[in-house]
PLY file of the C-alpha trace (Angstrom):
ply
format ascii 1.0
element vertex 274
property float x
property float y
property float z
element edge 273
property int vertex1
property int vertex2
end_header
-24.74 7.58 40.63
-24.55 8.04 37.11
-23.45 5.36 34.63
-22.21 7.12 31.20
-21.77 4.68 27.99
-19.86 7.49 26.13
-16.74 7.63 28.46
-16.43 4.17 28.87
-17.76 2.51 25.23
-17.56 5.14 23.51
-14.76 4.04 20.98
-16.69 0.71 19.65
-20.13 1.97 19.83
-18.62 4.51 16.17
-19.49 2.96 13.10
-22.95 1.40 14.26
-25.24 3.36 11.51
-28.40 1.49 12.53
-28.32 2.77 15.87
-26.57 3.55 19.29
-26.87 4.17 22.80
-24.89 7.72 23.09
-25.43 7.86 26.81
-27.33 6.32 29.86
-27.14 5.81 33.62
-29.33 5.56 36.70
-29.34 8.05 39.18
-30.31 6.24 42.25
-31.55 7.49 46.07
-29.48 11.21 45.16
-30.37 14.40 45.44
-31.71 15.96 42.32
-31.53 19.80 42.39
-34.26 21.70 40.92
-33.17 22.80 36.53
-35.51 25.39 35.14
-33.23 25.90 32.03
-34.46 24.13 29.14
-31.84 21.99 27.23
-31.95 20.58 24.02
-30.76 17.19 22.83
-30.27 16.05 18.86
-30.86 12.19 20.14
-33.89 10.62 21.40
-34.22 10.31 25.04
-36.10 7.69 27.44
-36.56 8.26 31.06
-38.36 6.02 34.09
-38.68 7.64 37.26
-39.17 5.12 40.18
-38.90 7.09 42.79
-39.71 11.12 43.72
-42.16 13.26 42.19
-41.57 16.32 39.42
-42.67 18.24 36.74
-41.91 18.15 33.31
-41.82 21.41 30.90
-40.71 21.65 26.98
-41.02 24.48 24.28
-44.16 23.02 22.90
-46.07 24.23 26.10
-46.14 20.62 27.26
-46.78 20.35 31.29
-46.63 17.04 32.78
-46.95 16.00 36.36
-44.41 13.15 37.36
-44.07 10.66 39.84
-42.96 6.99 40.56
-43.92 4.99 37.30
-43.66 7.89 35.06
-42.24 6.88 31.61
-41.18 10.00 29.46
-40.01 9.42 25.31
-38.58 12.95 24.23
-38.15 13.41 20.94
-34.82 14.83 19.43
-34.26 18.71 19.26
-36.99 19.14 21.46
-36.22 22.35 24.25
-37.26 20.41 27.33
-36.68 19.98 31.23
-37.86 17.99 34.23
-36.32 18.23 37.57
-38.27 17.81 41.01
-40.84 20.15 42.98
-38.07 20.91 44.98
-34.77 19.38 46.32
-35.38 15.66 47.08
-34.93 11.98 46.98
-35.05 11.23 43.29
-34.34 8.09 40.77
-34.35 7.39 37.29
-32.85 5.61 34.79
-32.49 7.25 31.40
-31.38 6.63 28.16
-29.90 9.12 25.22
-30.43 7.02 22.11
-30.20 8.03 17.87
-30.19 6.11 14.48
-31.62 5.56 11.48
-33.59 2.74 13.12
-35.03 5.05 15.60
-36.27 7.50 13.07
-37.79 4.26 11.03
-39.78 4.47 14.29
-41.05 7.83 14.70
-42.02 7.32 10.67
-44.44 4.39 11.28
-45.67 6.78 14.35
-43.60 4.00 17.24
-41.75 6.58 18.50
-43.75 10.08 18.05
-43.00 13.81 16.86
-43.75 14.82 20.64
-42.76 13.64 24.52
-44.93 10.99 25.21
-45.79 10.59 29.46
-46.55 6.64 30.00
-47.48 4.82 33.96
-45.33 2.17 33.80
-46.85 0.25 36.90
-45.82 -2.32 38.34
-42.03 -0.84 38.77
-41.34 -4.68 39.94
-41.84 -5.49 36.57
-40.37 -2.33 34.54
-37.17 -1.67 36.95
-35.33 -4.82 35.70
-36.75 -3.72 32.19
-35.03 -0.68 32.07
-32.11 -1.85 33.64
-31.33 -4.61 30.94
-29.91 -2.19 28.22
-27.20 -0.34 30.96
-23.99 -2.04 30.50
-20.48 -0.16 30.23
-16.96 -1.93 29.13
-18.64 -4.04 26.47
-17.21 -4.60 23.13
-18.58 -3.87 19.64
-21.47 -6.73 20.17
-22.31 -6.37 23.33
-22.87 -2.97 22.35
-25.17 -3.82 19.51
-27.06 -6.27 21.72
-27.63 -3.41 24.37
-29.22 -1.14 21.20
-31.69 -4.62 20.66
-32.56 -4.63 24.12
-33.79 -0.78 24.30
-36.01 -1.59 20.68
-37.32 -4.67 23.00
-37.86 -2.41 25.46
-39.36 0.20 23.32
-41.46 -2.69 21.73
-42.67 -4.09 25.01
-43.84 -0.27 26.27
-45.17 0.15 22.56
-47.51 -3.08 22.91
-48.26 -2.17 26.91
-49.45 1.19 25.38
-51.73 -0.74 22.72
-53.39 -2.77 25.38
-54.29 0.27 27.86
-56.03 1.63 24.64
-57.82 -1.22 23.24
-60.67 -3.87 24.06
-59.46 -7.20 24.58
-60.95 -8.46 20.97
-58.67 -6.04 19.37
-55.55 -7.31 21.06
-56.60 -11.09 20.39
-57.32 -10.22 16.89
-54.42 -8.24 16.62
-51.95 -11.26 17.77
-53.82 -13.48 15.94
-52.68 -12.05 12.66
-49.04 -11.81 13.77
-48.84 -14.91 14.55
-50.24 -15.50 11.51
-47.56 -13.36 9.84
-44.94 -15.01 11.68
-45.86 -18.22 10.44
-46.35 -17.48 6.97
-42.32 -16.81 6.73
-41.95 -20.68 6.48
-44.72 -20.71 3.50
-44.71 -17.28 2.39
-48.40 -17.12 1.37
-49.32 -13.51 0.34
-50.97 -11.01 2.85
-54.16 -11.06 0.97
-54.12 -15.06 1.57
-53.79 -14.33 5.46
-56.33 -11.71 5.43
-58.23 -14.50 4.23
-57.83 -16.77 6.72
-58.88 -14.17 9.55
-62.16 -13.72 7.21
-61.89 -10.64 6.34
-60.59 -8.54 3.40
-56.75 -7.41 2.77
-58.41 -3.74 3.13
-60.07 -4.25 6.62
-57.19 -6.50 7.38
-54.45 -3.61 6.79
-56.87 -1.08 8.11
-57.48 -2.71 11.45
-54.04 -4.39 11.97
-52.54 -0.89 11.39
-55.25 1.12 13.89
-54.22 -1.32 16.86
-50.28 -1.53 15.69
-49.57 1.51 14.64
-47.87 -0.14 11.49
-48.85 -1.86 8.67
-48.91 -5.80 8.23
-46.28 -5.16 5.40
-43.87 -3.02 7.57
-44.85 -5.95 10.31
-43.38 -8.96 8.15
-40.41 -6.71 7.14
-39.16 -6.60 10.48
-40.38 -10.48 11.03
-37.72 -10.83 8.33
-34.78 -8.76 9.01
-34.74 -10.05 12.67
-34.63 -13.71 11.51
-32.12 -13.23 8.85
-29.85 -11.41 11.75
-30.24 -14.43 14.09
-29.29 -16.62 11.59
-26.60 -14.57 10.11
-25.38 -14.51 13.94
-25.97 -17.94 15.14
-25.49 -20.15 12.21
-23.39 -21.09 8.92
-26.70 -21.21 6.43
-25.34 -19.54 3.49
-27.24 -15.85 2.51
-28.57 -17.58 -0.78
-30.30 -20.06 1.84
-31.58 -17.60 4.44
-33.33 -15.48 1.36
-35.39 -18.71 0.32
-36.32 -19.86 3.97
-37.35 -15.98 4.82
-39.47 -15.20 1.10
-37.34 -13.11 -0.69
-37.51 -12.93 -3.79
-33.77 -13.54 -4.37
-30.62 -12.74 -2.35
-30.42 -9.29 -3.82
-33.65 -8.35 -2.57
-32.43 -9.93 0.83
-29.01 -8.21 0.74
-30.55 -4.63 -0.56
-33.70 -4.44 2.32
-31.12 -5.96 4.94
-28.73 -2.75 4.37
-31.86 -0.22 4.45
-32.30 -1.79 7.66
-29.56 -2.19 9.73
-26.43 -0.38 7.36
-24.75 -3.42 6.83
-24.88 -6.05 4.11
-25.57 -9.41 4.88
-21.88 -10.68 4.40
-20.93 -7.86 6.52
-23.02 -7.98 9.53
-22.11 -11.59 9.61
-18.25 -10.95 9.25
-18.15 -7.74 11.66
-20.53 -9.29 14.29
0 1
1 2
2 3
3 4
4 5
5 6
6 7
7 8
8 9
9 10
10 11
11 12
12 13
13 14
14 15
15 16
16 17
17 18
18 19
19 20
20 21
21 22
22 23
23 24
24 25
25 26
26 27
27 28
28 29
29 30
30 31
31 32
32 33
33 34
34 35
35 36
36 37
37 38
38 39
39 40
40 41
41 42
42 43
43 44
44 45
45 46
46 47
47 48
48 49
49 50
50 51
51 52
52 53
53 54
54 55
55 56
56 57
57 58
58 59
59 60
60 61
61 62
62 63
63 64
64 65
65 66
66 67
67 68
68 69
69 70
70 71
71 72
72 73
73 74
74 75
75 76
76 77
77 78
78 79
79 80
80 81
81 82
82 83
83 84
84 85
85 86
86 87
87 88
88 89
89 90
90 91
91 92
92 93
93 94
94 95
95 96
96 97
97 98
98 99
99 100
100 101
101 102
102 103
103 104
104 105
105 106
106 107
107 108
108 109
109 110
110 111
111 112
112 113
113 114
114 115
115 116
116 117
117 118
118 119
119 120
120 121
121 122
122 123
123 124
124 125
125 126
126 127
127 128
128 129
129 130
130 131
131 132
132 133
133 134
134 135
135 136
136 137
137 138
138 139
139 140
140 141
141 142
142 143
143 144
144 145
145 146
146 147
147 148
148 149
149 150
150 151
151 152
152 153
153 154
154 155
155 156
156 157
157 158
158 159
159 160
160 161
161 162
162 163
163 164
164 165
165 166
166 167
167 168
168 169
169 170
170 171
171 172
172 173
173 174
174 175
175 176
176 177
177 178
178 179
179 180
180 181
181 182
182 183
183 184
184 185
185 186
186 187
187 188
188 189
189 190
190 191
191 192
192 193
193 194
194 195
195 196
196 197
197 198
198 199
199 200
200 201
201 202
202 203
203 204
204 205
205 206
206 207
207 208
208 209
209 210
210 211
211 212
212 213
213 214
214 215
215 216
216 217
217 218
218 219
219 220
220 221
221 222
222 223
223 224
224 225
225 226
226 227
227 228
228 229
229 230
230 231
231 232
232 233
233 234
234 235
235 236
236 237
237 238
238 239
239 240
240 241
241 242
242 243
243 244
244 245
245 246
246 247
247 248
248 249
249 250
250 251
251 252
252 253
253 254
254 255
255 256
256 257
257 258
258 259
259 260
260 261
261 262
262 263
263 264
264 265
265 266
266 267
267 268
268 269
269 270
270 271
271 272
272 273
């Protein structure tokens, strides 16, 4: 059965610049027929099989055995398919997904330039994971929360894939200094101060943190900040002048003017509309 955002949402997801869910369901126990035509999609795409087996197939030559687990991140424009071996039981849950936050991803190399094939394992843990962002009938907000929970979701896979890849001391080290980063919001000491305190310099510091990440500590505390100043623009009455000072910008035009890069919305508005 499939579950489709657009027919049902599709009037209040218009107008979100920073990013929206166009489409996504979960097709569940049915019977998938085999698709050998190639389609192509100007939005990102996200699919989990959990159960069946299949192939997938794109223009870039790209062959990819599938079966229960299998995470695929397709990037848009991309002449793709995947379909079974042949007629049988088949589930997925997939998500058609496209914003300006999105391609902030793919430019800091979180979301890449080609389909990415992931084992999500166990599906006890990733089936409730996937099914988190698939909501229909929800207003404006709800709708906004749903695109947060896919960036979670993205996140979490993100980090899952940085642990499969690196030793333990890298992934230590590497939460050690966002912690770090976190933390330094309420003092706003300079990144050169923490690279300092993990004993090391700012060059091996941005080096290394970047490596494991895939971004840099800057981009890192830029999204730190932009999250906090939405929860508190969301959850309480702390004027914008306020939030600036607590988060360490410089002033509230430098809050206001990196706030809109991010999300399309000023402060005032995203508070007002949301």
């Amino acid at each position: 059965m499939y579950i489709r955002l657009m027919e049902t949402a599709g009037k209040t997801v218009r107008g979100l610049p920073f990013g929206e869910i166009v489409l996504c369901g979960e097709r569940s126990h049915g019977q998938y027929p085999p698709q050998k035509k190639m389609r192509v999609l100007p939005e990102f795409v996200a699919v989990y099989l959990y159960e069946g087996s299949g192939i997938y197939q794109d223009a870039n030559q790209e062959t990819i055995e599938l079966k229960a687990g299998s995470c695929l991140l397709i990037p848009p424009e991309l002449p793709h398919t995947y379909h079974p071996h042949s007629p049988t039981e088949w589930s997925e849950i997939f998500f058609v997904f496209k914003g300006s936050v999105f391609h902030t991803w793919q430019e800091h190399d979180l979301l890449s330039n080609k389909t990415e094939h992931l084992m999500l394992r166990p599906m006890e843990y990733w089936l409730p994971k996937f099914r988190k962002p698939l909501c229909i009938d929800t207003p404006a907000a709800d709708t906004l929360v749903n695109c947060c929970r896919l960036q979670s979701l993205l996140s979490e896979i993100n980090h899952y894939t940085v642990k499969s890849q690196f030793p333990e001391e890298d992934i230590i080290w590497l939460e050690q200094a966002k912690y770090r980063i976190k933390e330094s919001l309420k003092t706003n000491p300079s990144l050169i101060d923490i690279a300092t305190e993990l004993r090391v310099s700012y060059d091996h510091f941005r080096k290394r943190f970047k490596t494991i990440s895939g971004i840099s500590p800057s981009v890192y505390r830029s999204r730190i900040q932009i999250n906090q100043a939405s929860k508190l623009l969301l959850e309480t009455q702390i004027s914008i002048t306020k939030i600036a000072e607590q988060l360490g910008f410089c002033d509230v035009f430098h809050l206001s003017k990196r706030f809109k890069q991010a999300t399309g919305f000023s402060p005032q508005q995203f508070r007002k509309r949301f």
